[in-house]
N, CA, C and O atoms as a MOPAC input file, in Angstrom:
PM7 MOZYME 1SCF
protein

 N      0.82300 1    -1.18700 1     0.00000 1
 C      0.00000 1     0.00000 1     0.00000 1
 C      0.86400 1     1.24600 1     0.00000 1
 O      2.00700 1     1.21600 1     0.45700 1
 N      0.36600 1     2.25400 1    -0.47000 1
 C      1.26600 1     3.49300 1    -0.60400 1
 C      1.22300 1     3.99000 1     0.84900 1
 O      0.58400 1     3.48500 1     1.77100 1
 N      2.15900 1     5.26200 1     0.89500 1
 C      2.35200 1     5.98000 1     2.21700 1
 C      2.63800 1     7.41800 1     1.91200 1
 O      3.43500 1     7.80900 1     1.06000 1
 N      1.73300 1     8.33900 1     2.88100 1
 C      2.13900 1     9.61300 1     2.39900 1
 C      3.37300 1     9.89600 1     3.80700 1
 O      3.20300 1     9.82400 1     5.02400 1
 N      4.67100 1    10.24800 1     2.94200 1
 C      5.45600 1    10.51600 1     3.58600 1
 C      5.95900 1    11.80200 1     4.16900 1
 O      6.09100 1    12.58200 1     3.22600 1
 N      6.28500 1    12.35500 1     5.25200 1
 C      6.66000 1    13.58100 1     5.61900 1
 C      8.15900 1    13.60100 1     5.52300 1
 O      8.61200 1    12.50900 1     5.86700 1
 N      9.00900 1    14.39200 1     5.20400 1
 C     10.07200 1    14.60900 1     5.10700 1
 C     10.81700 1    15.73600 1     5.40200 1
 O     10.65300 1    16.75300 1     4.72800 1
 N     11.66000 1    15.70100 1     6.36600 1
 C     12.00100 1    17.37600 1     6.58900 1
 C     13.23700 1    17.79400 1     5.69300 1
 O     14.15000 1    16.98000 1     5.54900 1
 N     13.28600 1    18.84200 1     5.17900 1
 C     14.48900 1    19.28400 1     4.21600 1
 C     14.75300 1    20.58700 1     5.08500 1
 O     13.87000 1    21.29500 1     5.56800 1
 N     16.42200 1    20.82000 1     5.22600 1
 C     17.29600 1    21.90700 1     5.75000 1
 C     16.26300 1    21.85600 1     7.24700 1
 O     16.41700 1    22.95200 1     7.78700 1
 N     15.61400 1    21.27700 1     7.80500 1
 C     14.84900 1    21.03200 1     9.15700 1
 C     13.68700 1    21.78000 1     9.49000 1
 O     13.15300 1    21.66700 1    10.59300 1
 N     13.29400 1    22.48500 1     8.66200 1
 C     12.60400 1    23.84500 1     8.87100 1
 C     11.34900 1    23.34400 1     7.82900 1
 O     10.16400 1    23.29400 1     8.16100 1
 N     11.97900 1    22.93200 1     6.28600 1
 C     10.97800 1    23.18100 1     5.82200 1
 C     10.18300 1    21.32200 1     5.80800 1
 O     10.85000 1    20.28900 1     5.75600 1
 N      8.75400 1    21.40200 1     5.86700 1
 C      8.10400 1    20.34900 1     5.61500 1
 C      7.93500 1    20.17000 1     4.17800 1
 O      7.80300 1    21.08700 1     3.36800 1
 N      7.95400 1    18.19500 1     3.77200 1
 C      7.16700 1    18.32300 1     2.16800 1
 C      6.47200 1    16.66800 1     2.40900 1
 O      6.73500 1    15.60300 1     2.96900 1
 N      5.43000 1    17.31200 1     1.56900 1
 C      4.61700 1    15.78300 1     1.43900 1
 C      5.06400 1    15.19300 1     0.64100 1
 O      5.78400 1    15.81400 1    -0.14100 1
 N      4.89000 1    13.82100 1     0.44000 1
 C      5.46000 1    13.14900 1    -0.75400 1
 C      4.51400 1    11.68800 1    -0.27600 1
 O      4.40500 1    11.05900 1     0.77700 1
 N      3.82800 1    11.53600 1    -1.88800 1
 C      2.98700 1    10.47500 1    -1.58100 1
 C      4.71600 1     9.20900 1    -2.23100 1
 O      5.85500 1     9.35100 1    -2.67700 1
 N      3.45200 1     7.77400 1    -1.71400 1
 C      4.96200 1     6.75900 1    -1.96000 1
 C      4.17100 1     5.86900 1    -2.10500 1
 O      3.09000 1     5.95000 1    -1.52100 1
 N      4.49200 1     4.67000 1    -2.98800 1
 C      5.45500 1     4.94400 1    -3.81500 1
 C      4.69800 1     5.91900 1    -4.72400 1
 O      3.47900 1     6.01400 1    -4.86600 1
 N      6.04000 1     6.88600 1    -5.52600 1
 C      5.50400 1     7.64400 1    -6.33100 1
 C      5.23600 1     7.23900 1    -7.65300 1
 O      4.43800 1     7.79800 1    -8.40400 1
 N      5.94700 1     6.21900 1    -7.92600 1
 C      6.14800 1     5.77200 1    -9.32500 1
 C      4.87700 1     5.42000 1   -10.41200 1
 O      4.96500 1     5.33900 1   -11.63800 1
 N      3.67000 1     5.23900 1    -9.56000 1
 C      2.69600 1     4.85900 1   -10.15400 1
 C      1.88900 1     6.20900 1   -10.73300 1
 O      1.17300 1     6.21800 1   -11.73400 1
 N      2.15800 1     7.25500 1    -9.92700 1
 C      1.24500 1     8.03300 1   -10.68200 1
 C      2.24600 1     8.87000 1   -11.99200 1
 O      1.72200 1     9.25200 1   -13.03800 1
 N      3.65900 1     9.04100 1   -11.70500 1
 C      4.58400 1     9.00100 1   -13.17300 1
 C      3.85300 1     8.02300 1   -14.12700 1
 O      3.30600 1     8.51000 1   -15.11600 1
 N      3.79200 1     6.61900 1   -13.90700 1
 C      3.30900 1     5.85600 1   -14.85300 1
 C      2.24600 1     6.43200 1   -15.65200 1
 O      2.28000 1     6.71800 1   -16.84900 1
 N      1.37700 1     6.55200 1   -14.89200 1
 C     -0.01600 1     6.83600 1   -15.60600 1
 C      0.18800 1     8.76700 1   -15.98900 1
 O     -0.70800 1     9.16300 1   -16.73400 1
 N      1.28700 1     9.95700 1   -15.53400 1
 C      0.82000 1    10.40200 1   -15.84800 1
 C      1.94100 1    10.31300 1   -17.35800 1
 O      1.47400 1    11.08500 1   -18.19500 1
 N      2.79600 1     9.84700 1   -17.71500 1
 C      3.68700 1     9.66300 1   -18.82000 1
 C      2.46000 1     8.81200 1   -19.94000 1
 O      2.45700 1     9.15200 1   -21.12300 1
 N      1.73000 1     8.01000 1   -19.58200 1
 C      0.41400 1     7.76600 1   -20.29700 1
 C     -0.40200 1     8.50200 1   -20.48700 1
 O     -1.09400 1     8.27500 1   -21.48000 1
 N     -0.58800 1     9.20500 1   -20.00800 1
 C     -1.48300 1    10.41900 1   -20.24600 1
 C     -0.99900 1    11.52000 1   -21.20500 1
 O     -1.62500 1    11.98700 1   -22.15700 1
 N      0.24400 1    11.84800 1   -20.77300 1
 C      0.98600 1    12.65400 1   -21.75400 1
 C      1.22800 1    11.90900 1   -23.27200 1
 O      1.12300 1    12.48400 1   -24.35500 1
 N      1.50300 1    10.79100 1   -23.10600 1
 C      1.72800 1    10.08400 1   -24.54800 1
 C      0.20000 1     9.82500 1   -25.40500 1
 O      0.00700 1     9.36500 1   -26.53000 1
 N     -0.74800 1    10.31600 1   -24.38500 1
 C     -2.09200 1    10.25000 1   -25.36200 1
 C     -2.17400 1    11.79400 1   -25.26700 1
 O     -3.26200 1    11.95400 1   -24.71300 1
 N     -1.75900 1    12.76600 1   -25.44400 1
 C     -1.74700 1    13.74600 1   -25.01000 1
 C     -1.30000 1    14.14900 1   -27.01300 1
 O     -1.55400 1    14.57200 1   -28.14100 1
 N     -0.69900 1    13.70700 1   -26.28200 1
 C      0.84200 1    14.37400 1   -27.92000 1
 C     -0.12900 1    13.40200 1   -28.87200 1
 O     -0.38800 1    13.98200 1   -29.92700 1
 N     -0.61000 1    12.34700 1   -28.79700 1
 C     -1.08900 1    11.18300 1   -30.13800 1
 C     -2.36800 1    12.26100 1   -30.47600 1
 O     -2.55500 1    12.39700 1   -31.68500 1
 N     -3.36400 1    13.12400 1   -29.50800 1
 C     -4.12100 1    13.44300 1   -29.82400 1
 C     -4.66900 1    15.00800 1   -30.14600 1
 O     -5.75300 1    15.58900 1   -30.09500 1
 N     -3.33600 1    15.33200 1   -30.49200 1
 C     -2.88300 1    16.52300 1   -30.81500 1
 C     -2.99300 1    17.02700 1   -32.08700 1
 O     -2.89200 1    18.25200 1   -32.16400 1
 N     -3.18400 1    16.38000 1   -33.17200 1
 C     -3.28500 1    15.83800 1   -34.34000 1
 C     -3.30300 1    14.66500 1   -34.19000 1
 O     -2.44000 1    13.85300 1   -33.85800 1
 N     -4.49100 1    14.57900 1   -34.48800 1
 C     -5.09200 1    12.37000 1   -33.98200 1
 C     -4.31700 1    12.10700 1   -35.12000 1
 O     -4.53200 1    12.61300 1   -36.22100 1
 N     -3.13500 1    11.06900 1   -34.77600 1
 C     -2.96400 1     9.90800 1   -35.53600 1
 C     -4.01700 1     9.14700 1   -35.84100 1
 O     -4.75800 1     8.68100 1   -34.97600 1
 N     -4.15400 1     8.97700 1   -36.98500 1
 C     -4.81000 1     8.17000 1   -37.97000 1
 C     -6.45100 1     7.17900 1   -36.51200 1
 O     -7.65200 1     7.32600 1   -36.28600 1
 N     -5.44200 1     6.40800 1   -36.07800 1
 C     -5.93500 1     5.22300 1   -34.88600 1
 C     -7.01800 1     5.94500 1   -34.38700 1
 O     -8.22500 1     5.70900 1   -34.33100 1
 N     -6.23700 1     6.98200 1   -33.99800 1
 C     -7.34200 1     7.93100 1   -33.00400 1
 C     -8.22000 1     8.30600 1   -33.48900 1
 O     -9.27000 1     7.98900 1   -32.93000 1
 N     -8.32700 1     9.06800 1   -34.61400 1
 C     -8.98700 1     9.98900 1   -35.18300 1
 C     -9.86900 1     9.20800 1   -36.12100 1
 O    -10.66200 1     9.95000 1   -36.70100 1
 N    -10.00600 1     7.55600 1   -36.54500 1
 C    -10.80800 1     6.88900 1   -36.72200 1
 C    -12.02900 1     6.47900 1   -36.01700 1
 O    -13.16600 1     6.25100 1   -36.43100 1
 N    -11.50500 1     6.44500 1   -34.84600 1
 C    -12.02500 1     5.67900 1   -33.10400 1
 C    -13.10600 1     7.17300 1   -33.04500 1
 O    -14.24000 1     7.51700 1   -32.71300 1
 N    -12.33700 1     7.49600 1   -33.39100 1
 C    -13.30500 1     9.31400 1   -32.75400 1
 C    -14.61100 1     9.54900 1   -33.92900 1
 O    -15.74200 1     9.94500 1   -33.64700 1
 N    -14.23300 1     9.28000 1   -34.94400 1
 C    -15.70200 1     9.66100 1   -35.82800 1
 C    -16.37600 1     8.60700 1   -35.85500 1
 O    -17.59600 1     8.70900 1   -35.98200 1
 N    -15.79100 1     7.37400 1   -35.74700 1
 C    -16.75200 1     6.06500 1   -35.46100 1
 C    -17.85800 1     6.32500 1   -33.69600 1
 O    -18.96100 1     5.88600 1   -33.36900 1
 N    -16.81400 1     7.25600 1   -32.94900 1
 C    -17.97300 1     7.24100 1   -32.14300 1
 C    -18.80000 1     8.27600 1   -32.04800 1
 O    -19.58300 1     8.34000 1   -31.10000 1
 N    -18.74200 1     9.51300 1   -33.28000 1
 C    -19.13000 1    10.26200 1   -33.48500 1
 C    -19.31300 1    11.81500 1   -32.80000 1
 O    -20.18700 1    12.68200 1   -32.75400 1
 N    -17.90200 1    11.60300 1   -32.29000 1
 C    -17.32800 1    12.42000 1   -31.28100 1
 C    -17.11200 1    13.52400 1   -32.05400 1
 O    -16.33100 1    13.46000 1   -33.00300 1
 N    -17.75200 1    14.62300 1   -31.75300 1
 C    -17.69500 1    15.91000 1   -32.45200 1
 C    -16.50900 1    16.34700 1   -33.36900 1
 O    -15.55800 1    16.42700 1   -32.59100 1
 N    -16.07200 1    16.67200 1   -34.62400 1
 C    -14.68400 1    17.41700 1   -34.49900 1
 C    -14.41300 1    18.43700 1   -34.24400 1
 O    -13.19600 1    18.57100 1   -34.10800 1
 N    -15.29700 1    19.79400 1   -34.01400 1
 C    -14.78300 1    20.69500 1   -33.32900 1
 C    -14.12500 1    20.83700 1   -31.42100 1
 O    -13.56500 1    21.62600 1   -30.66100 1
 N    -14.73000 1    19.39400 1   -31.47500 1
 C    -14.35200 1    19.48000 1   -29.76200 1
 C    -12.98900 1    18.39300 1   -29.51900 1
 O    -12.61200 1    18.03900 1   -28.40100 1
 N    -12.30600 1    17.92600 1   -30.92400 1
 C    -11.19800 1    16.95800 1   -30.42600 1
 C    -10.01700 1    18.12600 1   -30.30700 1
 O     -8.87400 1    17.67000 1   -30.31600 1
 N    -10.13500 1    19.50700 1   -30.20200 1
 C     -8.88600 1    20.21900 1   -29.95900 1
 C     -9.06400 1    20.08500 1   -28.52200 1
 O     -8.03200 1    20.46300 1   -27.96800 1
 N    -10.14800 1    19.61600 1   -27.49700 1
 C    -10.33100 1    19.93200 1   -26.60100 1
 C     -9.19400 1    18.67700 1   -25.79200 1
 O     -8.27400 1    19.07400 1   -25.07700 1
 N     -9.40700 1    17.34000 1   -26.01100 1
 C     -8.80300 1    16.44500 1   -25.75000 1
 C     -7.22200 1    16.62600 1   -25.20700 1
 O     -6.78300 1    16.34100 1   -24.09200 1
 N     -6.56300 1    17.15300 1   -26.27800 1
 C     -4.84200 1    17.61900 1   -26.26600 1
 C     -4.82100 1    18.26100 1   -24.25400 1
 O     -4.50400 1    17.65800 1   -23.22900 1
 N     -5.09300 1    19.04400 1   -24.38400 1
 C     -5.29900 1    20.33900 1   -23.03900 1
 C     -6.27600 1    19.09100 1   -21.62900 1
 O     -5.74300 1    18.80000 1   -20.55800 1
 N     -7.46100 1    18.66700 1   -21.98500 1
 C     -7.34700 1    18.11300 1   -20.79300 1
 C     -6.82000 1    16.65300 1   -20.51200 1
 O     -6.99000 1    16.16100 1   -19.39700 1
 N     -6.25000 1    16.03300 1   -21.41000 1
 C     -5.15300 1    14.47700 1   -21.07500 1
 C     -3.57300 1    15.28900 1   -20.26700 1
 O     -3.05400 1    14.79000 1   -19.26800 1
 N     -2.99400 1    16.65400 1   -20.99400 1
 C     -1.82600 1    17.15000 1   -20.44600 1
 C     -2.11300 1    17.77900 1   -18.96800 1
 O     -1.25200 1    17.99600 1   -18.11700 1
 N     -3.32400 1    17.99100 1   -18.86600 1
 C     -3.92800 1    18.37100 1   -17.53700 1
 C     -3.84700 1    17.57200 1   -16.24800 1
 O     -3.57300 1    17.73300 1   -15.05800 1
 N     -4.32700 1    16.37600 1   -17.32400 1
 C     -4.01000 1    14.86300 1   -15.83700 1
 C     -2.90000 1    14.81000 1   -15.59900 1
 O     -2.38700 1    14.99100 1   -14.49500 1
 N     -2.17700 1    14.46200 1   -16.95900 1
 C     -0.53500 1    14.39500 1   -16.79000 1
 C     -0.04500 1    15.44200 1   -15.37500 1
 O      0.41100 1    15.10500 1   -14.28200 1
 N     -0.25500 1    16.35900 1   -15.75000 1
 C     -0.01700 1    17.89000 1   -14.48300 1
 C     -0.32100 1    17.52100 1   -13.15900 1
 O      0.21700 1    17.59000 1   -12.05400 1
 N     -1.39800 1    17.09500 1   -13.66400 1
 C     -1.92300 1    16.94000 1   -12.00300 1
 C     -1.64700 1    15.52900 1   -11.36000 1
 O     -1.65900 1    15.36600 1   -10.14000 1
 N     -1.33500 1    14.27100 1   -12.48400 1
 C     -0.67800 1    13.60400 1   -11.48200 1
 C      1.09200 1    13.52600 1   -10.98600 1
 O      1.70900 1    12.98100 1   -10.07100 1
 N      1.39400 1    14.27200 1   -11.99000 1
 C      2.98200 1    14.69100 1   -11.44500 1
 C      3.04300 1    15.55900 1   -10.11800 1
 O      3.85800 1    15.55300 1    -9.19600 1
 N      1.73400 1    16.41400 1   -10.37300 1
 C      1.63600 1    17.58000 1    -9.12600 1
 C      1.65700 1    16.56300 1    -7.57300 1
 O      2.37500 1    16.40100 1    -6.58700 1
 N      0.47800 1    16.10100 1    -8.09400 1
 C     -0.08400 1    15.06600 1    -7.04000 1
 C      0.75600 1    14.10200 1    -6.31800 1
 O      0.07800 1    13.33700 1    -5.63100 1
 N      2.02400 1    13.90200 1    -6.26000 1
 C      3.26400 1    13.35000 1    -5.67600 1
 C      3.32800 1    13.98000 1    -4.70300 1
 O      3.36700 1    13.46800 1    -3.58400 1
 N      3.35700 1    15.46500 1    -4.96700 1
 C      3.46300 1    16.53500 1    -3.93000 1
 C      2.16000 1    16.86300 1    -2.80800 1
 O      2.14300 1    16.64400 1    -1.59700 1
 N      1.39500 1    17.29600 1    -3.43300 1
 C     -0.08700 1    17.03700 1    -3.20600 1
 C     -1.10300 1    16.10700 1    -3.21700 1
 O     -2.03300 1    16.08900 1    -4.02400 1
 N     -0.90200 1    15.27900 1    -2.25000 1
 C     -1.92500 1    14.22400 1    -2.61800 1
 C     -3.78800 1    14.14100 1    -2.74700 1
 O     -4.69200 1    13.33700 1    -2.97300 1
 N     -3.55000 1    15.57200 1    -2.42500 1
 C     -5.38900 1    15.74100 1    -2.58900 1
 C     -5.35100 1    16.22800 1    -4.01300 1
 O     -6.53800 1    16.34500 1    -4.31900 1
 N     -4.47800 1    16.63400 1    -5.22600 1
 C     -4.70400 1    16.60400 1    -6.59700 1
 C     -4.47800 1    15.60800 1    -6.96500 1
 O     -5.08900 1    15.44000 1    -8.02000 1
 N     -3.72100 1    14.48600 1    -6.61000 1
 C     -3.42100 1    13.10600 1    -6.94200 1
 C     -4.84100 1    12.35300 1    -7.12200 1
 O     -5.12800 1    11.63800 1    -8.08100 1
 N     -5.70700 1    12.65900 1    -5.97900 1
 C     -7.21000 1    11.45000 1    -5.80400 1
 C     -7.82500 1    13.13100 1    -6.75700 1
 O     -8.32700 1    12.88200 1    -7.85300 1
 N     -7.78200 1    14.61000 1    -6.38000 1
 C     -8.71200 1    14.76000 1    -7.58900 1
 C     -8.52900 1    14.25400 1    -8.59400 1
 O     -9.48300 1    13.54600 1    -8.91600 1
 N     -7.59500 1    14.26500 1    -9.41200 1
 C     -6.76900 1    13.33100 1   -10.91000 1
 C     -7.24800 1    12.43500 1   -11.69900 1
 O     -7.61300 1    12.36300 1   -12.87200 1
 N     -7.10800 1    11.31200 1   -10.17800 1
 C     -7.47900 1    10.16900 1   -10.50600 1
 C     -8.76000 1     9.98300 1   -10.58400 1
 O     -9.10400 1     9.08300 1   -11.35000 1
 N     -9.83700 1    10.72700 1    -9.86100 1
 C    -11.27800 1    10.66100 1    -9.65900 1
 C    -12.11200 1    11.25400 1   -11.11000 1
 O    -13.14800 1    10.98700 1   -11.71900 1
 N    -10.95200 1    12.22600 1   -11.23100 1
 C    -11.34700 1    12.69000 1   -12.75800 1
 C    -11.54600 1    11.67300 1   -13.74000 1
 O    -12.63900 1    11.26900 1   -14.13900 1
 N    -10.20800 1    11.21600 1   -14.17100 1
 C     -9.57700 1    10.29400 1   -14.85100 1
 C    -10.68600 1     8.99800 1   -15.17300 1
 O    -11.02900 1     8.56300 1   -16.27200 1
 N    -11.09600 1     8.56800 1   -13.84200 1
 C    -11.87100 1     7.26600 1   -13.78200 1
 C    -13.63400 1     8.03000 1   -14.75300 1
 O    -14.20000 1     7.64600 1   -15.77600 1
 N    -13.90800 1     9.02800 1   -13.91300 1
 C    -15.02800 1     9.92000 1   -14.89600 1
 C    -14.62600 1    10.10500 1   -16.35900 1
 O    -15.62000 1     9.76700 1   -17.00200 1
 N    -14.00700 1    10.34100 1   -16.89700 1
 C    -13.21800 1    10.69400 1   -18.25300 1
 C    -13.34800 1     9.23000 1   -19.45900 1
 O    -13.58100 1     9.13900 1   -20.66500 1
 N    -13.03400 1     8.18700 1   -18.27800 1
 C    -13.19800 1     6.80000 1   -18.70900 1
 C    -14.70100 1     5.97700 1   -18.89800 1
 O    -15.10100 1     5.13700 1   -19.70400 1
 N    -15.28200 1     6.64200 1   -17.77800 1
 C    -16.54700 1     6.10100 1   -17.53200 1
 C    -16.82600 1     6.56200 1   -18.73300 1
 O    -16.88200 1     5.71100 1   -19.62100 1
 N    -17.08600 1     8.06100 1   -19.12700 1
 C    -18.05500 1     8.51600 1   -20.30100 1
 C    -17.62200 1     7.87100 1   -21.29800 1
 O    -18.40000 1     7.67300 1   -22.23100 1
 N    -16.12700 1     7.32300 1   -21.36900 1
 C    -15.22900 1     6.83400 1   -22.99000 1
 C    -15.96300 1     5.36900 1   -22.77400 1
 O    -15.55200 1     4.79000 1   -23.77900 1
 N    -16.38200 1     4.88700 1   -22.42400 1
 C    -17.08900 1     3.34100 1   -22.13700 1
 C    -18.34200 1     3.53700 1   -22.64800 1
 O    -18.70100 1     3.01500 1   -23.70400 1
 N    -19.04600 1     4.25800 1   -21.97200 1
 C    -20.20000 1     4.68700 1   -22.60400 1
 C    -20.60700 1     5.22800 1   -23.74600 1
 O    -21.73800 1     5.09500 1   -24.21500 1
 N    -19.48000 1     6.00800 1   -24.34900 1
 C    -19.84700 1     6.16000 1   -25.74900 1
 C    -19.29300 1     5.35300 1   -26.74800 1
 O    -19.45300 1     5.59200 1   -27.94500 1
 N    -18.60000 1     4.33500 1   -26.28100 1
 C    -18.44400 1     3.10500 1   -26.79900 1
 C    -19.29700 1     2.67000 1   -27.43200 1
 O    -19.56900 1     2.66400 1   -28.63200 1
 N    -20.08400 1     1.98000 1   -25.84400 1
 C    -21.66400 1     1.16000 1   -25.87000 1
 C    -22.59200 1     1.89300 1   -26.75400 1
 O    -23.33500 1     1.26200 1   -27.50600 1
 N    -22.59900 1     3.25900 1   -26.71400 1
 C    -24.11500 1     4.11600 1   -27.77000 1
 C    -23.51100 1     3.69600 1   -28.83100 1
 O    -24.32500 1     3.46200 1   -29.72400 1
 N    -22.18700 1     3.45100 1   -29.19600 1
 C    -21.82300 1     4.04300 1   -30.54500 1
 C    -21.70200 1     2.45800 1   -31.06600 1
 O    -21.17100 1     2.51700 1   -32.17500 1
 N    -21.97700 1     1.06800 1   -30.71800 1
 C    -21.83100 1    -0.45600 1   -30.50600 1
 C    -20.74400 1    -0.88500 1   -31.17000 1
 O    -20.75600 1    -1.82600 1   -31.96300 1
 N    -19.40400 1     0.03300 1   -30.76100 1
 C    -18.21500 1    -0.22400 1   -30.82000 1
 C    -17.68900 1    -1.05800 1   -29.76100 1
 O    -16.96300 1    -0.60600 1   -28.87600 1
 N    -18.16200 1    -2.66400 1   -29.86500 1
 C    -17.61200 1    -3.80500 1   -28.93000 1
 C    -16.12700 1    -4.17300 1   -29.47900 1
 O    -15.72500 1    -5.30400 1   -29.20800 1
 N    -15.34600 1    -3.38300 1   -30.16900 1
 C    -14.02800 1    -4.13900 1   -30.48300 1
 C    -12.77800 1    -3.23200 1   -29.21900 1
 O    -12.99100 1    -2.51200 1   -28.24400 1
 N    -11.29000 1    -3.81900 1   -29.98300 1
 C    -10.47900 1    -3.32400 1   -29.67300 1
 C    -10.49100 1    -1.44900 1   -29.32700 1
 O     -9.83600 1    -1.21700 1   -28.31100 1
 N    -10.79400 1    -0.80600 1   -29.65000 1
 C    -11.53800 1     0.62400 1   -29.03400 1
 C    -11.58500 1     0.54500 1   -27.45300 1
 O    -10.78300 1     0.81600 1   -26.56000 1
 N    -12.94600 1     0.02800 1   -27.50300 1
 C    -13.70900 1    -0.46900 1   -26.60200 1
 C    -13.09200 1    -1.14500 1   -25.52800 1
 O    -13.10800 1    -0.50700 1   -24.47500 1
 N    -12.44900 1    -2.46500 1   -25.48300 1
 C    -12.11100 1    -3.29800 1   -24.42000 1
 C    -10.62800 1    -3.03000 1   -24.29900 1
 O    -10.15500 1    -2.79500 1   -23.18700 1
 N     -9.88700 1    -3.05000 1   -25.35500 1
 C     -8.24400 1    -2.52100 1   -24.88100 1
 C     -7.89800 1    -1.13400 1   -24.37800 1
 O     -7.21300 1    -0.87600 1   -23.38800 1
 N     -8.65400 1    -0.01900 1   -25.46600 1
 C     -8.31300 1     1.23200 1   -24.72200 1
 C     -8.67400 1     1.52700 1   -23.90000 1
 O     -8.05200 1     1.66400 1   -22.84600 1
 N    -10.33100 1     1.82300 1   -24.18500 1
 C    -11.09700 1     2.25500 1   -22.99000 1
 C    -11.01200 1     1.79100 1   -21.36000 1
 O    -10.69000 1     2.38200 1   -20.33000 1
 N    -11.57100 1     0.12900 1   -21.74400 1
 C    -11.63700 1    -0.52600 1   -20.26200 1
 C    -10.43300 1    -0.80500 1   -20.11800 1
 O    -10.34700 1    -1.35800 1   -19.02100 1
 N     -9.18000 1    -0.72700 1   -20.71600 1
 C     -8.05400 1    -0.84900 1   -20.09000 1
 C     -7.13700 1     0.40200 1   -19.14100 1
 O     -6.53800 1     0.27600 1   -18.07300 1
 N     -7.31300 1     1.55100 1   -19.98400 1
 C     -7.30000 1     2.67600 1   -19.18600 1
 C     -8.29000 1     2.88400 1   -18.08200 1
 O     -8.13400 1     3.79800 1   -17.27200 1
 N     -9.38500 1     1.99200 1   -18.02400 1
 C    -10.39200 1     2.45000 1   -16.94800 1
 C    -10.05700 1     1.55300 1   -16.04100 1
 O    -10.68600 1     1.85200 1   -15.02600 1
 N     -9.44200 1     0.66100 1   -15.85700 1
 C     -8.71800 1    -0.35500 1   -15.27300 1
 C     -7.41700 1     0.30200 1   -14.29000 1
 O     -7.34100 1     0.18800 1   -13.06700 1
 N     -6.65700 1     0.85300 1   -14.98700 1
 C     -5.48000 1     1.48900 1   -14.38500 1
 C     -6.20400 1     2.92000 1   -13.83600 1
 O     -5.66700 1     3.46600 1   -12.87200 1
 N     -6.78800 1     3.21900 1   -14.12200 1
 C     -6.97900 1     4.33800 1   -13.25800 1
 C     -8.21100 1     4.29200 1   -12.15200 1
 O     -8.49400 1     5.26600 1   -11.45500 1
 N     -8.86000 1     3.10100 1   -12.09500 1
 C     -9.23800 1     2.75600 1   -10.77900 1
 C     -8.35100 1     1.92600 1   -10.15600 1
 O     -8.72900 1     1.63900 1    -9.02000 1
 N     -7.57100 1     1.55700 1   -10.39500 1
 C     -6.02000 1     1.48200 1    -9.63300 1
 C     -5.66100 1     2.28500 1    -9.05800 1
 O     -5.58400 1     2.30500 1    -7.83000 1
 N     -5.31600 1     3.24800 1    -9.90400 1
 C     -4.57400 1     4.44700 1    -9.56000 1
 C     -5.29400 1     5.09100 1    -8.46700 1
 O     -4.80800 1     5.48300 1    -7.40600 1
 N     -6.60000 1     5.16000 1    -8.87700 1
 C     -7.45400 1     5.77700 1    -7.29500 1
 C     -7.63300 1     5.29800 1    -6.10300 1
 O     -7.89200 1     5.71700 1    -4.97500 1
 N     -7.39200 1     4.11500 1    -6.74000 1
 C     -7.31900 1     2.99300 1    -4.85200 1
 C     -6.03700 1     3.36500 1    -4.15400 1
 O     -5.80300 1     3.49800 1    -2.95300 1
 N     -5.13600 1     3.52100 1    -5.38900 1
 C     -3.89600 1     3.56500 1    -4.55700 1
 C     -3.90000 1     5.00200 1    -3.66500 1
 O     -3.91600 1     5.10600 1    -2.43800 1
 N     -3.89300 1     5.43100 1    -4.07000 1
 C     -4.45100 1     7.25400 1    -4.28900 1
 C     -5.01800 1     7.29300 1    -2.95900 1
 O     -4.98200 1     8.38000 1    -2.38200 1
 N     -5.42100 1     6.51900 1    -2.49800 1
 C     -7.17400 1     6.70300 1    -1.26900 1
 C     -6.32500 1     6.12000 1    -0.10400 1
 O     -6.18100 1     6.62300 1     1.01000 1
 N     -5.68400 1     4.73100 1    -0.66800 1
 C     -5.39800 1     3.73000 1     0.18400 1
 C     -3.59400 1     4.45400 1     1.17300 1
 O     -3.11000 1     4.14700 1     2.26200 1
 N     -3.28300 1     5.12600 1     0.44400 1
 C     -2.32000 1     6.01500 1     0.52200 1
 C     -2.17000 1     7.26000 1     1.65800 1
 O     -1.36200 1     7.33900 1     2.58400 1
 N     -3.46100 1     8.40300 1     1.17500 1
 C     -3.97300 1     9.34300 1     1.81100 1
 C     -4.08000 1     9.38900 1     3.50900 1
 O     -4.60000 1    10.35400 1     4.06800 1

């Protein structure tokens, strides 16, 4: 289970530091790498997206809030109450990407590798997140 650690630096000053940290780097270096893919959707993406009939004026929106998580779970090492907001997001973000799966009856690879696999790790990530706190 994680641990939020206190640490004193030069004795004076306090810093939080959630532990292990490594997991929310993980997910937020995933986040960032869908970040940059959906910046100009590679091809993959930008298929997945009109098949689910995901607006195109709103995929500029995507880029800004995936680099957002990224932010906030790098932040969230430091802060562990942006760490569980993040992740609480994150798992919401997923929920709706599942669901417009299902409207859109995209049961393939979409669907079960991206979606529920990212929705997988990031109710991970929130347990850890909680279990931590």
């Amino acid at each position: 289970m994680g641990t939020v650690r206190f640490a004193h630096r030069h004795s004076k000053e306090l810093i939080i530091v959630l532990e292990p940290w490594w997991p929310l780097v993980v997910l937020a270096v995933i986040s960032a790498v869908d970040a940059v893919l959906c910046w100009r959707p590679v091809p993959f993406i930008a298929t997945c997206l009109t098949n689910m009939g995901f607006p195109r004026p709103y995929w500029r929106l995507l880029t800004p809030i995936k680099a957002a998580a990224a932010l906030g779970l790098l932040i969230g090492i430091w802060v562990p109450a942006l760490a569980l907001l993040t992740a609480a997001a994150l798992v919401g973000y997923f929920a709706i990407a599942i669901g417009i799966h299902v409207r859109a009856r995209d049961f393939g690879r979409n669907l079960f590798l991206n979606a529920a696999g990212m929705m997988i790790l990031c109710v991970a990530e929130l347990i850890f997140v909680i279990s931590a706190i």
